[in-house]
C-alpha positions as CSV (number, residue, x, y, z in Angstrom):
1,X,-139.1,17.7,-319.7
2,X,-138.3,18.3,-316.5
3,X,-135.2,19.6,-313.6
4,X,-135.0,16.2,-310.9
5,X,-132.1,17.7,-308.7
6,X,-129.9,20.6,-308.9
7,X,-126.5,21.2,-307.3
8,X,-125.0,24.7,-307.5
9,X,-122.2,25.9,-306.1
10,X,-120.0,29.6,-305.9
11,X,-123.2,31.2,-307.1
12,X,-124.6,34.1,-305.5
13,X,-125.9,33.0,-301.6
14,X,-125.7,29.2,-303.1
15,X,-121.6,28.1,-302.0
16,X,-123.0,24.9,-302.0
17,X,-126.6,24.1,-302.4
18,X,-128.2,20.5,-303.6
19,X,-132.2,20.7,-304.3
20,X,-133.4,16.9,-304.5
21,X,-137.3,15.2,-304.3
22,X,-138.3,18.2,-307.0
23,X,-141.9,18.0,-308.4
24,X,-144.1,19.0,-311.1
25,X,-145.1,22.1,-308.9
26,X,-142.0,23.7,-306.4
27,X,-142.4,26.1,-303.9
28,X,-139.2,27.7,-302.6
29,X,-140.3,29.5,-299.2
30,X,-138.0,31.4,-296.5
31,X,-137.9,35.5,-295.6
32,X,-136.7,37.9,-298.2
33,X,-132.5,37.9,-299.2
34,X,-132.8,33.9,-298.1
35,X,-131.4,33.1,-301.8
36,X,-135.2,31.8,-303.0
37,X,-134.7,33.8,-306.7
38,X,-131.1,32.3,-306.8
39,X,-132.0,28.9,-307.2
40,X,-134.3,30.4,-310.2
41,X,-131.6,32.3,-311.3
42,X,-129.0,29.2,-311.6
43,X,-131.8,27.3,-313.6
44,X,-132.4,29.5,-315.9
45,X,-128.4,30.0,-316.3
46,X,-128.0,26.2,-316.8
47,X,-129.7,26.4,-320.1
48,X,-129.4,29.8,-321.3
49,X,-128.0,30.7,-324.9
50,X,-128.0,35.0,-325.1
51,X,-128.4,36.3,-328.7
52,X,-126.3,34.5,-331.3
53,X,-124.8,35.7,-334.4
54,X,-125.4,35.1,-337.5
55,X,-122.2,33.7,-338.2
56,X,-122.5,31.4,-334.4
57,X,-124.6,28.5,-333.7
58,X,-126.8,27.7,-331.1
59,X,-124.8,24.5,-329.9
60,X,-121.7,26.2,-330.1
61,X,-122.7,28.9,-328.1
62,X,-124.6,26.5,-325.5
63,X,-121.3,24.3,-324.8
64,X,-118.8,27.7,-325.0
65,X,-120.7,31.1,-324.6
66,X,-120.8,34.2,-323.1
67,X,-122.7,35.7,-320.4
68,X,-123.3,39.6,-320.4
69,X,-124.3,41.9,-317.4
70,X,-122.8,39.2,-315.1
71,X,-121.8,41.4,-311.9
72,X,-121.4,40.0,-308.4
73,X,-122.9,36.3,-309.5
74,X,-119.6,35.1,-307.7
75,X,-120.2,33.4,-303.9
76,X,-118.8,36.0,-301.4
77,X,-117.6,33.9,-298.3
78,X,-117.3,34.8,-294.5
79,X,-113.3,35.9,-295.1
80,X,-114.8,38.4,-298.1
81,X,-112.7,35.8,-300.7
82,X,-115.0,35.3,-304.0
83,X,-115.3,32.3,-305.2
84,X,-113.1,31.6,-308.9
85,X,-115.8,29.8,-310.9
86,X,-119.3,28.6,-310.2
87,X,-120.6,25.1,-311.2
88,X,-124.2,24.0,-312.0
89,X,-124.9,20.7,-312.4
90,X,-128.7,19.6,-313.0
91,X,-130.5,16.4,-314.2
92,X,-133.5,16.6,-316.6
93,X,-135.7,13.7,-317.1
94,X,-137.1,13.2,-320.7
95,X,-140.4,11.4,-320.9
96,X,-141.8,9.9,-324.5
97,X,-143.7,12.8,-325.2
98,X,-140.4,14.6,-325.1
99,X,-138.6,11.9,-327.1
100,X,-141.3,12.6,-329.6
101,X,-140.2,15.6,-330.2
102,X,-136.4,14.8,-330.4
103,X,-137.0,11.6,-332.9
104,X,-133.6,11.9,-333.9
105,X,-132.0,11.5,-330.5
106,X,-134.7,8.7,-329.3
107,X,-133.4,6.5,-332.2
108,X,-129.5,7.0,-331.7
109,X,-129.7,6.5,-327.8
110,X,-131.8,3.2,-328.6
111,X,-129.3,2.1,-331.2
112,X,-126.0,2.8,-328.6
113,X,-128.1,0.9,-326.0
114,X,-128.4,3.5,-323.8
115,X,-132.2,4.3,-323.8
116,X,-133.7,3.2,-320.3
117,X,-137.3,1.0,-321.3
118,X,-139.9,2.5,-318.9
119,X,-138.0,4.5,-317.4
120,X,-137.5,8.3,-317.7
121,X,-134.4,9.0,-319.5
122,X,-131.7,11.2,-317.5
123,X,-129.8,13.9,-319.1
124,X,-126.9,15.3,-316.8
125,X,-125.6,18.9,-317.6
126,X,-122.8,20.4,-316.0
127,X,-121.8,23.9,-316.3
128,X,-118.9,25.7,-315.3
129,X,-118.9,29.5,-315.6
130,X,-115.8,31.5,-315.1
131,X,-115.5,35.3,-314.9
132,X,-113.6,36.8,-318.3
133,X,-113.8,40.7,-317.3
134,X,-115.9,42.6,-315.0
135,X,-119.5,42.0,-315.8
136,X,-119.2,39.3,-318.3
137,X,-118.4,35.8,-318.0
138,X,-117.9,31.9,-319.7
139,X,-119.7,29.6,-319.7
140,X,-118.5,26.5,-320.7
141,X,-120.5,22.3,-320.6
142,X,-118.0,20.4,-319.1
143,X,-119.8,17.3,-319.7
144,X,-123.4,16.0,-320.7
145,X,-124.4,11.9,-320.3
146,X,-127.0,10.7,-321.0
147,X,-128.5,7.8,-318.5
148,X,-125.3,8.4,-316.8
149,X,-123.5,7.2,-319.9
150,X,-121.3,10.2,-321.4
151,X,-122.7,12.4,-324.2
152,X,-119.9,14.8,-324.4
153,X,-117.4,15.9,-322.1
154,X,-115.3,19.3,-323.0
155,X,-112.4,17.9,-323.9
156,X,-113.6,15.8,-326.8
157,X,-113.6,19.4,-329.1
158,X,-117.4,19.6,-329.9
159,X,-117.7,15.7,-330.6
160,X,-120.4,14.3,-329.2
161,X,-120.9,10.0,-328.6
162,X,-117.4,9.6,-329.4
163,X,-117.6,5.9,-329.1
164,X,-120.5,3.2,-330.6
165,X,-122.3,2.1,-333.3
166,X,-124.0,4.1,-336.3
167,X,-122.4,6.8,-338.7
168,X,-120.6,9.5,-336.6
169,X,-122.6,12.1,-338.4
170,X,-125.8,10.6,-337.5
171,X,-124.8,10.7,-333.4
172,X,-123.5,14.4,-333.9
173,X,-126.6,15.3,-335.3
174,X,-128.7,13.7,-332.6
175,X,-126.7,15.6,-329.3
176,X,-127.2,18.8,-331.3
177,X,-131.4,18.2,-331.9
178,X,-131.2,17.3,-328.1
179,X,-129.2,20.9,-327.3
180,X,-131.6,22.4,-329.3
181,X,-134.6,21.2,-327.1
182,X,-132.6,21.9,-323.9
183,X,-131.5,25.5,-324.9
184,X,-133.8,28.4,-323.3
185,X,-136.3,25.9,-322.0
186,X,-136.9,27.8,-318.7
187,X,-138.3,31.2,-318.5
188,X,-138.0,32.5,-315.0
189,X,-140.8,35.4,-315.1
190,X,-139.5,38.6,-312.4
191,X,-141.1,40.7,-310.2
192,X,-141.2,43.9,-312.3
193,X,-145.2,43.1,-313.1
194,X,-147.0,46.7,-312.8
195,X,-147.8,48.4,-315.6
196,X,-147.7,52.2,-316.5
197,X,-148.6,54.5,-318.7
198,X,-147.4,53.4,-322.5
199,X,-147.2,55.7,-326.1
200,X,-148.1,54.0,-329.1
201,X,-144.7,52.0,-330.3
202,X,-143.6,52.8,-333.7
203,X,-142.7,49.0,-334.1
204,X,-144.7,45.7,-333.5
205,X,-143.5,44.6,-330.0
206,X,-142.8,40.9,-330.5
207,X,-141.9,40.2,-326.4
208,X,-143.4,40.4,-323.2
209,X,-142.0,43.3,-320.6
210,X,-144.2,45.2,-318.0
211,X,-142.8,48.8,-319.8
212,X,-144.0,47.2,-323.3
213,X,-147.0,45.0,-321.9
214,X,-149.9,47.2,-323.6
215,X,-148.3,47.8,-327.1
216,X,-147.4,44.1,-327.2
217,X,-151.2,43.2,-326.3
218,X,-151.9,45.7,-329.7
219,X,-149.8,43.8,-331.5
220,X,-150.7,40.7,-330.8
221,X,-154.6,41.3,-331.3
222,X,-154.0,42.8,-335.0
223,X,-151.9,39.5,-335.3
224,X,-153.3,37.1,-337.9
225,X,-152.7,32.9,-337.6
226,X,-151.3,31.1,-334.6
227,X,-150.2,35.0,-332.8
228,X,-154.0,35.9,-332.6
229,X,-155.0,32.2,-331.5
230,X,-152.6,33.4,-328.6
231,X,-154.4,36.2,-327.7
232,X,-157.4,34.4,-327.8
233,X,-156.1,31.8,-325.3
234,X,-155.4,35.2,-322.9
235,X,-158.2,36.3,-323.4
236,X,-160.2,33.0,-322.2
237,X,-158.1,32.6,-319.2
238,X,-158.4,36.3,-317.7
239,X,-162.5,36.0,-318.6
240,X,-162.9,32.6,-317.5
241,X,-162.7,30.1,-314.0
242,X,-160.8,31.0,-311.6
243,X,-160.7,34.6,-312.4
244,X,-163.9,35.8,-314.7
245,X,-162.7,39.3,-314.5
246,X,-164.2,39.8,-318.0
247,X,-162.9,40.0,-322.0
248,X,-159.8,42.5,-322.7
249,X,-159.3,44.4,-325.5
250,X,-156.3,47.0,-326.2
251,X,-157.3,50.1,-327.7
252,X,-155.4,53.3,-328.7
253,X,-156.7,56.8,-327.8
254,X,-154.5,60.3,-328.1
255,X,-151.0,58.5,-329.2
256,X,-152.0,56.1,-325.8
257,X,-152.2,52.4,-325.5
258,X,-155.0,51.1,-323.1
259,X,-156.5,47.7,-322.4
260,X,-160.5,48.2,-321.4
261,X,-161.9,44.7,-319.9
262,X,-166.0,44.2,-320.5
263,X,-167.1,42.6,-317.5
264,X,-169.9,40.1,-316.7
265,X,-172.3,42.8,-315.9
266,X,-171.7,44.9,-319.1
267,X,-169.5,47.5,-317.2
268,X,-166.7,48.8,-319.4
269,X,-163.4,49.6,-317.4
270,X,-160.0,50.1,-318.0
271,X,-157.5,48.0,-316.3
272,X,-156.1,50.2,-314.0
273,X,-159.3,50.5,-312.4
274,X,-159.6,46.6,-311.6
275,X,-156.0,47.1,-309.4
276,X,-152.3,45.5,-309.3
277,X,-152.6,42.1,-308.5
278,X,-155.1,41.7,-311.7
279,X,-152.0,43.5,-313.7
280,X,-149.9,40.8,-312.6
281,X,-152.2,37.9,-312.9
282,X,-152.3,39.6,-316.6
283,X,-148.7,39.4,-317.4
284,X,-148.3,36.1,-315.9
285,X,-151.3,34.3,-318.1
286,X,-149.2,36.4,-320.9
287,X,-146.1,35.3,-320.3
288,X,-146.9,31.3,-319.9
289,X,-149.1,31.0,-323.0
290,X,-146.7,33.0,-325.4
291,X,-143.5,31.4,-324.1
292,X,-142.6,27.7,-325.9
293,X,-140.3,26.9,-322.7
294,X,-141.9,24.1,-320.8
295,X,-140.5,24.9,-317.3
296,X,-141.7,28.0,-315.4
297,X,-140.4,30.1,-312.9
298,X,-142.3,33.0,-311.1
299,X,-140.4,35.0,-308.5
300,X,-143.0,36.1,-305.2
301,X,-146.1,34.6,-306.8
302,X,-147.9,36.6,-304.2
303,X,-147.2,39.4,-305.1
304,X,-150.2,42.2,-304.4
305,X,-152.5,39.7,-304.2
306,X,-154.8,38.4,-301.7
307,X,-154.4,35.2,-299.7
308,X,-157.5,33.5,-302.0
309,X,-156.1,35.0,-304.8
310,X,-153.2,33.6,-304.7
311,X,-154.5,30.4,-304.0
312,X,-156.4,30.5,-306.8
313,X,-153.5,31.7,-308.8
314,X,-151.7,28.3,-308.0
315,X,-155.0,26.7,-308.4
316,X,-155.1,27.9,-311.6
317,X,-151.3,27.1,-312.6
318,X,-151.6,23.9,-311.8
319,X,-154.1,23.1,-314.4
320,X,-151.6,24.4,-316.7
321,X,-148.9,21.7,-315.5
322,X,-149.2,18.1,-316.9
323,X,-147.7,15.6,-319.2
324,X,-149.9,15.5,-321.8
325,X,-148.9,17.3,-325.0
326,X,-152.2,19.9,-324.9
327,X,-151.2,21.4,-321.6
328,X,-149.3,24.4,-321.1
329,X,-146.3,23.6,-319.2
330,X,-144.3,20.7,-317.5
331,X,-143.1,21.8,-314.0
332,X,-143.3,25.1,-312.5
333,X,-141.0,26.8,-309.9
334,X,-142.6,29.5,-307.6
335,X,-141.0,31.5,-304.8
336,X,-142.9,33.0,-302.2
337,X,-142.3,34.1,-298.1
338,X,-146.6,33.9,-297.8
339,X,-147.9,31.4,-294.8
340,X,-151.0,31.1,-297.1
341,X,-148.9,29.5,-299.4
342,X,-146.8,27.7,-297.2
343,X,-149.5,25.0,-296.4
344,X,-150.4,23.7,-299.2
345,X,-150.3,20.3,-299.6
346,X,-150.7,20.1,-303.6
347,X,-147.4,20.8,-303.9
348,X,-143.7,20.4,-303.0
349,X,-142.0,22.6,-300.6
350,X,-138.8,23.9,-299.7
351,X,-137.9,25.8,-296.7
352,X,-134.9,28.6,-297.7
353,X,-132.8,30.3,-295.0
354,X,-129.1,31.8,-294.7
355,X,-127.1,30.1,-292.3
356,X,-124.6,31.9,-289.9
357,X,-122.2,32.4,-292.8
358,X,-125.2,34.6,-294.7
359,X,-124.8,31.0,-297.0
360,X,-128.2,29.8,-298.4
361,X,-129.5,26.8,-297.2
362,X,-132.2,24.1,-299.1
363,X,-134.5,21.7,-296.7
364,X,-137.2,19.8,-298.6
365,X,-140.8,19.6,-297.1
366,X,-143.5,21.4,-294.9
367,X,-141.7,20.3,-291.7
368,X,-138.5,22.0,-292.4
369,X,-140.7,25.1,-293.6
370,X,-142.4,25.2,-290.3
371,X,-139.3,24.8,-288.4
372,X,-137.7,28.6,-289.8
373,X,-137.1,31.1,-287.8
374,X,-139.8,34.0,-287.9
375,X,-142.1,31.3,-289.9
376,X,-146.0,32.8,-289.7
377,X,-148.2,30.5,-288.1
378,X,-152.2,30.7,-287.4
379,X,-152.3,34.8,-287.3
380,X,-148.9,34.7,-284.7
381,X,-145.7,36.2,-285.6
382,X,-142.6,34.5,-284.4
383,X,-140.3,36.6,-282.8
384,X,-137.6,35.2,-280.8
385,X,-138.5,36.0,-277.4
386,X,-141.7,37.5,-278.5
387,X,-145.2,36.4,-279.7
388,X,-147.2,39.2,-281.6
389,X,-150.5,39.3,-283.2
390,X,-151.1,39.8,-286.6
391,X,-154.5,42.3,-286.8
């Protein structure tokens, strides 16, 4: 699975935005408030389902559901109007390792004629999200085709392939195993990657935040089955290439939660010794390897690290990225405002900049990147006018 384009508009800095030519690995580049999260943000909004009830449904609550701690999502414009409703519309391409996985949906789209032989098969989602009261807000999937041939469309009441051949039931039941695989496939992972000082939890911590990191380690190391195979998989990526900082291991000392890492040379230290950037590189490991969504987003990948650590951090991400079934993840999205990161040539790159109307704006490639205002290049800083070394 994978995002091929993305148009947004009313959200945020994004009144009108269209990202084409996306890869398997994205870098969205451009000075900080340039609307680089954004773009992560509407992603991640496109196929989000919050907590549902008992008595909801996943589908249900995919093509009709509400959005909590919504506040000032809605495009402000130049005249200080806000836009009414935001729309989201992105394609995902399914390949055969996908449709493996969605057997259901591979045989009904095959049967209606509307699988694509050879060819990655296009799924269209368009959102609409409207605000109900402050802070909270609709979404609703005003249509969904498939191949560019229509899936479901919001006025057919839940009903999906309305028209074709086969049982009713049995085309139902394929659009919602498809929902299923779309719903909370993207995990955009935020800045907040430091950690502090944690009690012991009087509960297993079964997710992954920076307040929670340590006790969620614990857990996951007294874990039995495919949890501790997990931890093991963490545990092998922080101690081996690129990184070889050495094996962790949480431990619990006066009602505290610690993680110690045994280095290469036999040293024993605890991870606040080793620094911040090795807390984040931590988390993010973490985060990938426990998450089951197959699209990634990291906000400031550089964060507190070092111009060859991060690009060994990408380095390292990258083998994670792939079609085949063993690897990690599919496509990743990073954002970033570091030159080192900025030349790359593994990867696909976007230049992000406001425009006179403090509107975001989306170029594709190095050429636009170099071409920003206040762009670092070679140890200069660009400053209109002005040309300062960096020491």
């Amino acid at each position: 699975m994978k995002i091929l384009n993305v148009k947004i508009k009313g959200f945020r800095s994004l009144s009108n935005v269209t990202v084409n030519n996306i890869g398997p690995i994205n870098i969205f580049y451009g000075e900080n408030n340039a609307g680089k999260s954004n773009i992560l943000a509407a992603l991640e909004i496109l196929m989000k389902v919050e907590n549902v009830a008992q008595s909801e449904s996943i589908v249900g609550n995919f093509l009709n559901g509400e959005l909590s701690n919504f506040i000032d999502n809605f495009t402000i414009t130049k005249s200080g109007e806000k836009a009414n409703k935001i729309n989201i519309i992105g394609r995902v391409g399914l390949d055969d390792n996908d449709l493996k996985l969605i057997g259901n949906f591979e045989e009904i789209i095959k049967t209606l004629n509307i699988y694509e032989d050879g060819h990655t098969q296009r799924i269209e989602i368009h959102a609409e999200i409207q605000q109900t009261v402050p802070g909270r807000a609709l979404k609703t999937i005003k249509s969904i085709t498939v191949n560019r041939k229509q899936m479901y469309s919001s006025a057919q009441q839940g009903r999906f392939f309305t028209t074709g051949l086969g049982p009713s039931q049995k085309r139902q039941e394929a659009a919602e195993e498809l929902i299923h695989f779309l719903v909370n496939s993207i995990l955009i992972i935020r800045t907040n990657r430091f950690l502090g000082e944690e009690n012991v939890s009087e509960r297993s911590v079964l997710s992954i935040s920076s307040q929670e990191f340590k006790n969620w380690l614990l857990t996951m190391s007294r874990s039995r089955g495919e949890k501790f195979e997990i931890y093991n998989k963490i545990v092998d990526l922080f101690s081996n290439k690129p990184y070889e900082y050495g094996k962790i291991h949480p431990f619990v000392e006066d009602d505290k939660v610690g993680i110690v890492v045994y280095d290469n040379n036999g040293r024993e230290l605890i991870i606040e010794r080793l620094g911040t950037g090795i807390h984040q590189i931590l988390l993010l490991l973490s985060n990938i390897v426990y998450s089951k969504a197959k699209i990634i987003g990291i906000e400031e990948i550089e964060l507190n690290l070092s111009p060859s650590l991060q690009h060994r951090t990408v380095t390292m991400l990258k083998e994670l990225v792939g079609k085949s079934p063993e690897k990690q993840i599919n496509q990743l999205f990073l954002t970033s405002h570091s030159f080192h990161l900025s030349t790359r040539q593994d990867v696909v790159l976007f230049a992000v900049q406001l425009n006179e109307n403090r509107e975001t704006e989306v170029k594709w490639g190095a050429k636009a990147i170099a071409d920003l205002p206040g762009y670092f290049d070679h140890g200069l800083i660009k400053i209109p006018g002005k040309k300062i070394w960096r020491k």
